[in-house]
OpenMM code with the backbone's topology and positions (N, CA, C; nanometers):
from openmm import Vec3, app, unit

residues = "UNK UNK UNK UNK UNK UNK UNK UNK UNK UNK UNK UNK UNK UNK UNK UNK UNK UNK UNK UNK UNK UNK UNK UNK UNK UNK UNK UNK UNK UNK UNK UNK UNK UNK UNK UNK UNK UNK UNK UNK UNK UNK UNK UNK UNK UNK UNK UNK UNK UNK UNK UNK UNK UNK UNK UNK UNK UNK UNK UNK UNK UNK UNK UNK UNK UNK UNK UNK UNK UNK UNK UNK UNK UNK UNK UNK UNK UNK UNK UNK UNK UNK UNK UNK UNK UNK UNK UNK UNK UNK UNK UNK UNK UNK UNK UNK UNK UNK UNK UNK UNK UNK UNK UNK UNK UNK UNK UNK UNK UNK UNK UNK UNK UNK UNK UNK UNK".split()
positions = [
    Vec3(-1.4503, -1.8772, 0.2440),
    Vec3(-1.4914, -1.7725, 0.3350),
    Vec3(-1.5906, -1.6758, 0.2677),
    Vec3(-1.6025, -1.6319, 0.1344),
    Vec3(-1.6744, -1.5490, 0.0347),
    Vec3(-1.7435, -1.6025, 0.0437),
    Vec3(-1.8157, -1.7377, 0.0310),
    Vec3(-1.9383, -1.7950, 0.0526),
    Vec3(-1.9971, -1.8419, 0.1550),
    Vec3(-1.9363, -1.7825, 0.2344),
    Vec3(-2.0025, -1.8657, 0.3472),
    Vec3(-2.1010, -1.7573, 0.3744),
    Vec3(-2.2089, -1.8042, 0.4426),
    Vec3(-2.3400, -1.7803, 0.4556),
    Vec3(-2.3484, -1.6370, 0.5891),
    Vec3(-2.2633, -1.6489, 0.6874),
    Vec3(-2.2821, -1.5508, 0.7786),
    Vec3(-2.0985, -1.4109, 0.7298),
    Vec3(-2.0436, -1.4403, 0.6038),
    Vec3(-1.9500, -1.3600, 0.5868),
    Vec3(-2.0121, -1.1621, 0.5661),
    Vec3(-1.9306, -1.1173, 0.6370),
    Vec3(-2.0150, -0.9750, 0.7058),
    Vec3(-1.9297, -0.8980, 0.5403),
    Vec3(-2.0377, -0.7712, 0.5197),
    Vec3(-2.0117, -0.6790, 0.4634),
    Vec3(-1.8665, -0.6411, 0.4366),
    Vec3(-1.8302, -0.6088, 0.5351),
    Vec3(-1.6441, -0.5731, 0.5214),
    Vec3(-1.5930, -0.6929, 0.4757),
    Vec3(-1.6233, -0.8166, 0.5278),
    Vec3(-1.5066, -0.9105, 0.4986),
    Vec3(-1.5486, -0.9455, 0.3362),
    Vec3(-1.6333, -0.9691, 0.2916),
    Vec3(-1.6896, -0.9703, 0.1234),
    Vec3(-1.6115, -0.8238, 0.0668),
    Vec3(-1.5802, -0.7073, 0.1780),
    Vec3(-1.5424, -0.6189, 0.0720),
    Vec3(-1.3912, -0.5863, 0.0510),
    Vec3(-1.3173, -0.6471, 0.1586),
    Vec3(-1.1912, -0.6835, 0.1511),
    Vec3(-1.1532, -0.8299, 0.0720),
    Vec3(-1.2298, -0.9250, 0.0331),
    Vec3(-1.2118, -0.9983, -0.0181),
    Vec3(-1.2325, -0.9961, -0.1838),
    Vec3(-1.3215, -0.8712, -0.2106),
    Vec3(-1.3130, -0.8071, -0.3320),
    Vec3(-1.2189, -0.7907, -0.4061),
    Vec3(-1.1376, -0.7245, -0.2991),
    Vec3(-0.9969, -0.6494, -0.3507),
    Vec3(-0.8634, -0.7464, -0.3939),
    Vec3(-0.9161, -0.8836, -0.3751),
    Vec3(-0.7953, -0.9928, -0.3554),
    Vec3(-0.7329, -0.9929, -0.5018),
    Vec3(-0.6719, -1.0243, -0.4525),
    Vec3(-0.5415, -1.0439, -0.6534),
    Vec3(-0.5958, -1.1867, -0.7501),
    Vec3(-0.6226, -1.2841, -0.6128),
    Vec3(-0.6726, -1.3981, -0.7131),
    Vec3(-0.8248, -1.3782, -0.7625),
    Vec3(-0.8509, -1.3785, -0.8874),
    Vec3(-0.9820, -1.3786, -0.9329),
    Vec3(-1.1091, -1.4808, -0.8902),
    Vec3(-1.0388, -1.5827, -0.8551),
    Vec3(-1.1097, -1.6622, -0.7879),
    Vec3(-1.1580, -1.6456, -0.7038),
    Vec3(-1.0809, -1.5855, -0.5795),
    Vec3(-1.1889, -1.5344, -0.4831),
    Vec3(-1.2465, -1.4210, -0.5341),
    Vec3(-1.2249, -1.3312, -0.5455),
    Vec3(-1.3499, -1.2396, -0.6322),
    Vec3(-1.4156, -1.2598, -0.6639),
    Vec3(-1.4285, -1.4245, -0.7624),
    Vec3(-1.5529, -1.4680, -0.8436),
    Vec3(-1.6589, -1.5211, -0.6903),
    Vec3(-1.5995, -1.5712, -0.6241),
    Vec3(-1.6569, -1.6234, -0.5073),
    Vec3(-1.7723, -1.4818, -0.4618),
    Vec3(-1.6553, -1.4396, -0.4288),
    Vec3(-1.7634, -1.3278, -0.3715),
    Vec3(-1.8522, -1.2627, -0.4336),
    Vec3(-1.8626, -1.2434, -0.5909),
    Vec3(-1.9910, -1.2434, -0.7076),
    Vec3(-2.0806, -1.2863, -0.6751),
    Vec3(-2.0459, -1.4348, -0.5887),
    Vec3(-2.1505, -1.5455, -0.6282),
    Vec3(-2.2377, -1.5841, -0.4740),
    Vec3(-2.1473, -1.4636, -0.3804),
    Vec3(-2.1790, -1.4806, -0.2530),
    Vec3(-2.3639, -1.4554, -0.2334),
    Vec3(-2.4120, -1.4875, -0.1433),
    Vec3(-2.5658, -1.4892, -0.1116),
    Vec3(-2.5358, -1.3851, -0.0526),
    Vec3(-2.4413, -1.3022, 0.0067),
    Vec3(-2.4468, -1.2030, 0.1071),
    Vec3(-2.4010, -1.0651, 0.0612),
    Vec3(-2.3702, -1.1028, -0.0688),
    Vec3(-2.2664, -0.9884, -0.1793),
    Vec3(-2.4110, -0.9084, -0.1720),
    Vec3(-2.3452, -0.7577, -0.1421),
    Vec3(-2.4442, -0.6354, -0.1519),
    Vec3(-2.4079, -0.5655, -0.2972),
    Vec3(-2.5690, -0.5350, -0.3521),
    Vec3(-2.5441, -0.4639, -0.4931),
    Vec3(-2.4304, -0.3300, -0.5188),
    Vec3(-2.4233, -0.2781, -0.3909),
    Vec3(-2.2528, -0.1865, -0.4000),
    Vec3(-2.1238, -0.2383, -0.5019),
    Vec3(-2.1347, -0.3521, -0.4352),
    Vec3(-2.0335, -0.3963, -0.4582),
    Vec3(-2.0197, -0.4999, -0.5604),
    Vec3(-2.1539, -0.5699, -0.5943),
    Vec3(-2.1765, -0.6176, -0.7657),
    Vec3(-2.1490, -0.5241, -0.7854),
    Vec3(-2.1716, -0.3505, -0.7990),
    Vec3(-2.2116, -0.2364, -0.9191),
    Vec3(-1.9961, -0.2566, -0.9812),
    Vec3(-1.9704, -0.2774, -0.8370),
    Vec3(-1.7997, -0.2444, -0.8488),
    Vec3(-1.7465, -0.3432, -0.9072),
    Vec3(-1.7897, -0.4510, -0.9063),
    Vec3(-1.6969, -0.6044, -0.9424),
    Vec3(-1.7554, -0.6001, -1.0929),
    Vec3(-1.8672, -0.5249, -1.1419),
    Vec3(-1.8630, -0.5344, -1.2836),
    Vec3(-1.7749, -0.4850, -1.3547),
    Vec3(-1.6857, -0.3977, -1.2682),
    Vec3(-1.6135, -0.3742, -1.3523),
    Vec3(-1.4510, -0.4210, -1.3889),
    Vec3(-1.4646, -0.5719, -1.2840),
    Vec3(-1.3665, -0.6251, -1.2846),
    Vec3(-1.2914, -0.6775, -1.4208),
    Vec3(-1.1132, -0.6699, -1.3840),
    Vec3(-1.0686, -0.7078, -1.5063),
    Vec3(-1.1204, -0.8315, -1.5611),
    Vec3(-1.1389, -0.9557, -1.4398),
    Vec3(-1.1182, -1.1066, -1.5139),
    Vec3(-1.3113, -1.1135, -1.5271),
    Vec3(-1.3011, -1.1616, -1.6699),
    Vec3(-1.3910, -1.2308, -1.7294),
    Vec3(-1.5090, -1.3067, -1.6492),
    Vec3(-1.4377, -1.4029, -1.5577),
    Vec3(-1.4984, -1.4889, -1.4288),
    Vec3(-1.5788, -1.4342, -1.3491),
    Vec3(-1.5502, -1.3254, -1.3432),
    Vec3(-1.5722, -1.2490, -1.1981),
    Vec3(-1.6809, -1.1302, -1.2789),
    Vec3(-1.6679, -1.1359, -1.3532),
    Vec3(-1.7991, -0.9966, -1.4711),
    Vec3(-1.9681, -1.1428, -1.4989),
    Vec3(-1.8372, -1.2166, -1.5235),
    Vec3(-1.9848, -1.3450, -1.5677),
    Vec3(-2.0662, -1.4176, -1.4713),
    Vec3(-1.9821, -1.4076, -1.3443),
    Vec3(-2.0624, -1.4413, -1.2239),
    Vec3(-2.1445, -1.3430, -1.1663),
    Vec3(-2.1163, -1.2186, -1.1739),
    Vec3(-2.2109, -1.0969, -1.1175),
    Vec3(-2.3356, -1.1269, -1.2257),
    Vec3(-2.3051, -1.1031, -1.3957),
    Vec3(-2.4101, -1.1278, -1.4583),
    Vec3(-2.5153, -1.2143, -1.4289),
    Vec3(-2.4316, -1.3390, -1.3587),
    Vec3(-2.5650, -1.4803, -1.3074),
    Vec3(-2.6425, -1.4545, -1.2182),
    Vec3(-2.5671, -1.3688, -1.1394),
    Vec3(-2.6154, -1.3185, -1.0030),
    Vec3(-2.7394, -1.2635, -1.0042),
    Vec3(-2.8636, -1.3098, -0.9416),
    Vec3(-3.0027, -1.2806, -0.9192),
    Vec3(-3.0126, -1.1356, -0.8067),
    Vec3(-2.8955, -1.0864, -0.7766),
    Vec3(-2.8892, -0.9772, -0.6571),
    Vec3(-2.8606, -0.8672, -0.7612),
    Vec3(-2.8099, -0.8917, -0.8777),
    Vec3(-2.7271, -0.7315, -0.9474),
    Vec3(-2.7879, -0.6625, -1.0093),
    Vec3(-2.7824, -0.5285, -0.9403),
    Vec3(-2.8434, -0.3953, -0.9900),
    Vec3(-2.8958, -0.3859, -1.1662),
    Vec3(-2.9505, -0.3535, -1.2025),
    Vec3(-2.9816, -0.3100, -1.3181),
    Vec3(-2.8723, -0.2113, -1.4143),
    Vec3(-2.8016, -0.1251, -1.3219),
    Vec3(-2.7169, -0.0356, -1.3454),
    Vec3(-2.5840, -0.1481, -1.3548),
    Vec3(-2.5623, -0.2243, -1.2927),
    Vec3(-2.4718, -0.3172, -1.3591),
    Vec3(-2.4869, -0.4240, -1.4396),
    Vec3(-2.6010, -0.4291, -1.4461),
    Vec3(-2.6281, -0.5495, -1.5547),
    Vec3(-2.6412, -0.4717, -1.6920),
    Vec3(-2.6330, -0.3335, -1.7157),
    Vec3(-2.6209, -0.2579, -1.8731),
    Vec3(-2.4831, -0.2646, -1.9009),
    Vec3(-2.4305, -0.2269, -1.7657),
    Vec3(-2.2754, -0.2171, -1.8155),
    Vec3(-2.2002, -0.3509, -1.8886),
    Vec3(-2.2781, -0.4560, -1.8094),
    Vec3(-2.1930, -0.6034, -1.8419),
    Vec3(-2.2631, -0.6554, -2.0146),
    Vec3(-2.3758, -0.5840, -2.0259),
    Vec3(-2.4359, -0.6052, -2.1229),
    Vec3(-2.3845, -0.5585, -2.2491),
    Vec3(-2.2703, -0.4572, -2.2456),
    Vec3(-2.1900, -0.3593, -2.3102),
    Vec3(-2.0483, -0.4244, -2.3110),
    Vec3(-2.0374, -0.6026, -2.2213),
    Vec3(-1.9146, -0.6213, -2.2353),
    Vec3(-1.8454, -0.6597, -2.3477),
    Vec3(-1.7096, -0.6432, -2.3660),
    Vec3(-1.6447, -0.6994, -2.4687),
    Vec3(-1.6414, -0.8897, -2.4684),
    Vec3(-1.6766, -0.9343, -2.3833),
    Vec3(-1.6715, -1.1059, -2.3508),
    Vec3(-1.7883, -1.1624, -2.3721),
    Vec3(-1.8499, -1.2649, -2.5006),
    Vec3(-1.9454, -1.2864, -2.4903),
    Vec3(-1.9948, -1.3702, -2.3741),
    Vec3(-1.9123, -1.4269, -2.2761),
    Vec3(-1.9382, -1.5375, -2.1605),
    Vec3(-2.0139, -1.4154, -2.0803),
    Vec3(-1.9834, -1.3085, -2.1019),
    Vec3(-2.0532, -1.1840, -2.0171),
    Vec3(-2.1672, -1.1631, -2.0551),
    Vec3(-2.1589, -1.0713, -2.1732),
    Vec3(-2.2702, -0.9888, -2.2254),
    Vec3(-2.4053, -1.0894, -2.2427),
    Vec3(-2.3546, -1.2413, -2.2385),
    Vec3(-2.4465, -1.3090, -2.2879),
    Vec3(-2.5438, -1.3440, -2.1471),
    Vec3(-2.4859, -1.3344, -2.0453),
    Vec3(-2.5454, -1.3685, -1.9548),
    Vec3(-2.6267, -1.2329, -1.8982),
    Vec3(-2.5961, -1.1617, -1.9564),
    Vec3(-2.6146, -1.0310, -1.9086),
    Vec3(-2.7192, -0.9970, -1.9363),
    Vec3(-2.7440, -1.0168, -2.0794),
    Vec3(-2.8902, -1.0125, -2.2049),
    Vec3(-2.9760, -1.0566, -2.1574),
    Vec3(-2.9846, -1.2030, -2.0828),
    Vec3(-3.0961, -1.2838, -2.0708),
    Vec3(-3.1316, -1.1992, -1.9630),
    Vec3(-3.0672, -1.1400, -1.8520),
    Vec3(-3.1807, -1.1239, -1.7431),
    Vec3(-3.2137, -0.9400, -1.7474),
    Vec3(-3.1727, -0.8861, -1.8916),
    Vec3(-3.2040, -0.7362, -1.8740),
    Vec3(-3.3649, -0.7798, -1.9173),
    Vec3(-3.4317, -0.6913, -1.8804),
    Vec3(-3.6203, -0.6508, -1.8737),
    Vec3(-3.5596, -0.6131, -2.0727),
    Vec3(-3.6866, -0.6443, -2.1083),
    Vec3(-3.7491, -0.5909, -2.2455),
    Vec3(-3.7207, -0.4582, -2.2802),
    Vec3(-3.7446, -0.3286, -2.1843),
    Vec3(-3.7513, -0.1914, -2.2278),
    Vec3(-3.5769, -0.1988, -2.2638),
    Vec3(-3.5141, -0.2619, -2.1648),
    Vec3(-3.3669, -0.1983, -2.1886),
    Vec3(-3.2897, -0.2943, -2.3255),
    Vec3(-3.3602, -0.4259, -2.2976),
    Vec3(-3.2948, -0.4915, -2.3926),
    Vec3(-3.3047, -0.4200, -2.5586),
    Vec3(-3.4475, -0.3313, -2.5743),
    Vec3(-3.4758, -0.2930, -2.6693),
    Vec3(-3.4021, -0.1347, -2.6972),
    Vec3(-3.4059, -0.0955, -2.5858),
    Vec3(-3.2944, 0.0772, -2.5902),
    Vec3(-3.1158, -0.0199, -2.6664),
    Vec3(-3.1274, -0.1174, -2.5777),
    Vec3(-2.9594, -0.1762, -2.6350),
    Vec3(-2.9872, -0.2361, -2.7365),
    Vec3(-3.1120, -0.2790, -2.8186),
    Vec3(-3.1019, -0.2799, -2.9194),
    Vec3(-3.0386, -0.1993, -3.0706),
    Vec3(-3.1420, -0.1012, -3.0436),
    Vec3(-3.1330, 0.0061, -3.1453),
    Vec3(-2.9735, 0.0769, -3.0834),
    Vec3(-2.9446, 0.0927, -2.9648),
    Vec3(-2.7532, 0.1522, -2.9380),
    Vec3(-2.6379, 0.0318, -3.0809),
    Vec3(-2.7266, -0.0623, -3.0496),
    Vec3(-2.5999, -0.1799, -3.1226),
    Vec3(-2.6256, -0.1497, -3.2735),
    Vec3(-2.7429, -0.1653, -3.3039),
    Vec3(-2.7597, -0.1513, -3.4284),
    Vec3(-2.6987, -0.0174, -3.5220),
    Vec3(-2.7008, 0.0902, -3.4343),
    Vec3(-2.6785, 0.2350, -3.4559),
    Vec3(-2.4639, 0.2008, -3.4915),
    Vec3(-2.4841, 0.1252, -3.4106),
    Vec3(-2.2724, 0.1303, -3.4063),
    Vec3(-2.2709, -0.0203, -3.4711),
    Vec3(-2.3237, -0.0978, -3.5112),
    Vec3(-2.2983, -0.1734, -3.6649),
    Vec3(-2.3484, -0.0737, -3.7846),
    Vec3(-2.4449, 0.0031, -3.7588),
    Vec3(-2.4314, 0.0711, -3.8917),
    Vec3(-2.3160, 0.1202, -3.9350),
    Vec3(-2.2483, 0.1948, -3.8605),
    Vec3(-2.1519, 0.2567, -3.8584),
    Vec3(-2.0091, 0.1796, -3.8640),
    Vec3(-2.0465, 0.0725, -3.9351),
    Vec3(-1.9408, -0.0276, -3.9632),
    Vec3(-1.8542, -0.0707, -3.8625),
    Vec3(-1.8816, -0.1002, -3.7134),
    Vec3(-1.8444, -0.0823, -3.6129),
    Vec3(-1.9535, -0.1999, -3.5023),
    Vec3(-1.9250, -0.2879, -3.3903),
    Vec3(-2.0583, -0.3283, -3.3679),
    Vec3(-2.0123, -0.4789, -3.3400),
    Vec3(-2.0391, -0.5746, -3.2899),
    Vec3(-2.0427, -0.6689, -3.2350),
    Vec3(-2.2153, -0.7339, -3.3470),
    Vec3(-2.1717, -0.8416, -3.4333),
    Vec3(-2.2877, -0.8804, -3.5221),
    Vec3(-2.3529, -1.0185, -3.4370),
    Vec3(-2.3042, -1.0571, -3.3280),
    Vec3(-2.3424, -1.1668, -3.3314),
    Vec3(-2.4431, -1.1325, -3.1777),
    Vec3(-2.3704, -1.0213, -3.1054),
    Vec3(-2.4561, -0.9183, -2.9814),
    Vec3(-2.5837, -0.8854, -3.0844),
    Vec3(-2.5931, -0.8389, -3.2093),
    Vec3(-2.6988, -0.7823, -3.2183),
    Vec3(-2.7761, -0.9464, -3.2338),
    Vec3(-2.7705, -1.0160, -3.3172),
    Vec3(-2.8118, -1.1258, -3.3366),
    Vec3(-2.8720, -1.1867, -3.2313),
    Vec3(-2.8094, -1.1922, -3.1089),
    Vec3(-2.8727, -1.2268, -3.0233),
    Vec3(-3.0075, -1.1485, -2.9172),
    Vec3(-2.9276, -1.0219, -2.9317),
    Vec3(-3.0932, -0.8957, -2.8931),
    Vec3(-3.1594, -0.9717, -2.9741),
    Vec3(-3.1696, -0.9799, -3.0870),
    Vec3(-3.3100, -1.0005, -3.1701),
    Vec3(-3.3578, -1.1029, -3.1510),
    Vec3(-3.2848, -1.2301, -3.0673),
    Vec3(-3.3518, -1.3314, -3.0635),
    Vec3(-3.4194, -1.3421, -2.9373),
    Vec3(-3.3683, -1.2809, -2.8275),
    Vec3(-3.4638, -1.2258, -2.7149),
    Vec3(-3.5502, -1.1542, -2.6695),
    Vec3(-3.5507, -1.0697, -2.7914),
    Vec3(-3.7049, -1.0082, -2.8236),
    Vec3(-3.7943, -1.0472, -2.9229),
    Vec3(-3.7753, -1.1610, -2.9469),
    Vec3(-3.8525, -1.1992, -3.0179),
    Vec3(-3.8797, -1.1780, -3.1575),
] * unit.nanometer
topology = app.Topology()
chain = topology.addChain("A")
for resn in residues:
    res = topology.addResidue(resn, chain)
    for name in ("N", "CA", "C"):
        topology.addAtom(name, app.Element.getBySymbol(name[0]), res)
């Protein structure tokens, strides 16, 4: 029903709220999912459902930093590839600043650097 092609606003946003992650992930992945409600499902508990918004060609910018900041690399990684250059490079120097600080995800920074070249 999350994917189906004519599923209306409300029913994608009651189907949000469902307990199984699965449908949630569905509705990530819906053609009809409004960026509202990507901004909200990024901040979902299950993994599935953060990494499918990331794939998602509809999600806000404002949620694609947050997922970019995730603790899951199945996330953050998907997240990286489709942030623009300016931000990938602001989340550069943020990561680098909190590995200095002996603190930091080494393999997140590793990968900024390989997407900027």
């Amino acid at each position: 029903m999350a994917k189906h092609p004519r599923a209306t606003e409300e029913v994608l946003a009651k189907l949000a709220r469902h307990k199984n992650h699965e449908v949630r992930k569905m509705v990530a992945e819906s053609p009809r999912v409004t960026p509202r409600l990507l901004t909200r499902l990024a901040r979902d508990k299950a993994k599935a459902v953060r990494a499918a918004i990331a794939r998602n060609p509809q999600t806000p910018e404002e949620a694609f930093l947050r997922l970019a900041r995730d603790r899951s690399p199945e996330v953050w990684e998907e997240a990286l590839r489709r942030l623009p250059k300016p931000f990938l490079e602001e989340l550069y120097q943020k990561e680098l600043l909190v590995r200095l600080a002996g603190k930091g995800n080494l393999e997140k920074l590793k990968r900024i650097e390989e997407l900027l070249g």
